[in-house]
N, C-alpha and C positions, 0 to 999 in steps of 0.2 A: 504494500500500500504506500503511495507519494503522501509525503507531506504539502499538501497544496497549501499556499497563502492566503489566509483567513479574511484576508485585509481587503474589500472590492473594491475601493477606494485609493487604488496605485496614484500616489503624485508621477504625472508624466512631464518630462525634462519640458520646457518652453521649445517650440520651434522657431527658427529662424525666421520667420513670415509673423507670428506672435509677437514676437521682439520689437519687429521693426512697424507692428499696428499702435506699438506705444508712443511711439514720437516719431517714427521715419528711420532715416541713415542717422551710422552714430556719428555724430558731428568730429570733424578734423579735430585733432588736438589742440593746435592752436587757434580756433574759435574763442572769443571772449564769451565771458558769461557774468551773472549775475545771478548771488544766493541770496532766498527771500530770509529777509531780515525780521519776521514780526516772532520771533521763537522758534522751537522746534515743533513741526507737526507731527513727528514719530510718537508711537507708543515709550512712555518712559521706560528704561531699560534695557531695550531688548537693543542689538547689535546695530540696527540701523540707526536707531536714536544717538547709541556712540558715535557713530561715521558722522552723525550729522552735525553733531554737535562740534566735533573735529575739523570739519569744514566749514562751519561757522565760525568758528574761532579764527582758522588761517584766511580767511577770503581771498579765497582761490578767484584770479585772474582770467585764468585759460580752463580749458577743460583739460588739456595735459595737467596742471597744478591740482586741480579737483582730484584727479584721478590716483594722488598722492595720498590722498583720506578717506577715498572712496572707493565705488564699484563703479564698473561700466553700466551693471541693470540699473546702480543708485542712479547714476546719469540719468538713461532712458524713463527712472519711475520718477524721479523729480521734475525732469522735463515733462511728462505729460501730464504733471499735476502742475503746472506753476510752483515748485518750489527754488527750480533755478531756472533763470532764463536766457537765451544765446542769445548773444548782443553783437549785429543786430538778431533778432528772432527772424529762422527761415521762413516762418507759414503767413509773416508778415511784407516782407522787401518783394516789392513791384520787380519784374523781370524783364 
């Protein structure tokens, strides 16, 4: 008899198509930005509230800087929440 996994509820890895419905292409490293300033909006505690809080502190210039306190997902989940913004912002500049 197999030990089958109990759990029907598998976390399946994000796919690349997933990622990129977050905010788009990851922005160039040297892209400037801006982190919002009114607090943290992480849950207190937990590992991303550390990052954020860590990047708050340094205020990171570029996204290569950020990415010295951060993730790549932190990028893409803060960009599509408004907690940091690429300056200028892509979904905004006339083509």
């Amino acid at each position: 008899m197999s030990m089958a996994n109990t759990n029907s509820r598998k976390k399946r890895p994000a796919a690349e198509g997933d990622r990129k419905r977050l905010y788009g292409e990851f922005p160039d490293y040297n892209t400037r930005l801006r982190v919002w300033d009114q607090g943290n909006p992480k849950r207190p505690g937990t590992q991303c509230w550390r990052r954020f809080e860590a990047y708050m502190a340094a205020k990171p210039k570029t996204v290569g800087e950020f990415l010295k306190y951060g993730t790549r997902e932190d990028v893409r989940w803060d960009l599509a929440r408004g907690y940091i913004i690429l300056d200028p912002d892509p979904r905004y500049v006339d083509e």
